[in-house]
N, C-alpha and C positions, 0 to 999 in steps of 0.2 A: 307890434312885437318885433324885434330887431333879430334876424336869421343870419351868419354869417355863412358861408362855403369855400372853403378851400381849395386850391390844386397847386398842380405843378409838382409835387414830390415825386420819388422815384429814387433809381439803384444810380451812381456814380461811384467813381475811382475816385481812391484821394488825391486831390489838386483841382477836382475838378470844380464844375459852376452848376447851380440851379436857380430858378427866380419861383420863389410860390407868389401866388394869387390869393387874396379873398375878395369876394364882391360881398357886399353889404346890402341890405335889404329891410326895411321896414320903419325907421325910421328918417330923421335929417344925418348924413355921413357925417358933414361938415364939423356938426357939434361933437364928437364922440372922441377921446382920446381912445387912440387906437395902440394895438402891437400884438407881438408875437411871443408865441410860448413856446418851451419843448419839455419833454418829458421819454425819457431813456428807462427801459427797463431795470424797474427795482429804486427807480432814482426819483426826489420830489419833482413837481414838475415846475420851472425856474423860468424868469424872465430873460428874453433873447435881446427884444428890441421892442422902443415905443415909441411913438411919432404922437405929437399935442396936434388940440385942434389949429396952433398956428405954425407947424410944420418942421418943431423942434425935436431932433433925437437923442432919445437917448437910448446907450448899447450897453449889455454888460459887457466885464473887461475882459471873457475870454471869445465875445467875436470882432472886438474891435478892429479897425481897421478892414477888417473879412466881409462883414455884413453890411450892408445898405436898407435902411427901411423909408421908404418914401410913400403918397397918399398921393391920388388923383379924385378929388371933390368932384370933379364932372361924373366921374366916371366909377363913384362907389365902391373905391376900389384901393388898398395897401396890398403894396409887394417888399418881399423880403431877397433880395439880390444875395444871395449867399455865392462866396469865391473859396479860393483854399479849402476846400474841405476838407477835414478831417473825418477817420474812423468814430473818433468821440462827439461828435454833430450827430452821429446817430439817433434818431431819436421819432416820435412823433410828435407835428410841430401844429401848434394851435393859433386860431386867428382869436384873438379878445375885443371885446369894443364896451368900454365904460371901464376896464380896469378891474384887477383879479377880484375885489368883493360881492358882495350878494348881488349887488346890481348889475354887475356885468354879464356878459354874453360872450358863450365860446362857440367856437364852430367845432365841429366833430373829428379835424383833426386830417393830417396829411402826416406818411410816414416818405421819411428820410434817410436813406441807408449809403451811409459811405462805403464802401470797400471794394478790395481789387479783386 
């Protein structure tokens, strides 16, 4: 059964940087399209970023250029390099692995708060 866990969230200023974490657990990492979710109070919860099992991304277009999602296979492990942050990045931010349908798996989630 495939567990994911999150970290790295926390309180920043706008402009600022944070990198979240999820380590993977239970099954092979390597096979898994992976990424990132958020979810803002009152708002559906929307795709951020998603990295393939051969290490292709894709971003939506409002953190492009901002966000970095990369995968270490050794090390069971996607991070989500977020810069620029904004107020509206707010959110709490989900690790996915198989992708948003039945099959997938979320991790329970890392909260993100922009503000000065």
């Amino acid at each position: 059964q495939v567990q994911l866990v999150e970290s790295g969230g926390g309180l920043v200023q706008p402009g600022g940087s944070l990198t979240l974490s999820c380590i993977f657990s239970g099954n092979i990492f390597s096979l898994y399209l992976m990424g990132w979710y958020r979810q803002a109070p009152g708002k559906q919860r929307e795709l951020v970023a998603e990295i393939t099992t051969g290490g292709r991304a894709n971003y939506a277009d409002f953190v492009k250029g901002r966000f970095t999602i990369s995968r270490d296979n050794a090390k069971n492990t996607v991070y989500l390099q977020m810069n620029s942050l904004k107020p509206e990045d707010t959110a709490v931010y989900y690790c996915n692995a198989g992708g948003p349908g039945r099959f997938g798996t979320w991790g329970p989630g890392t909260q993100v708060t922009v503000s000065s």
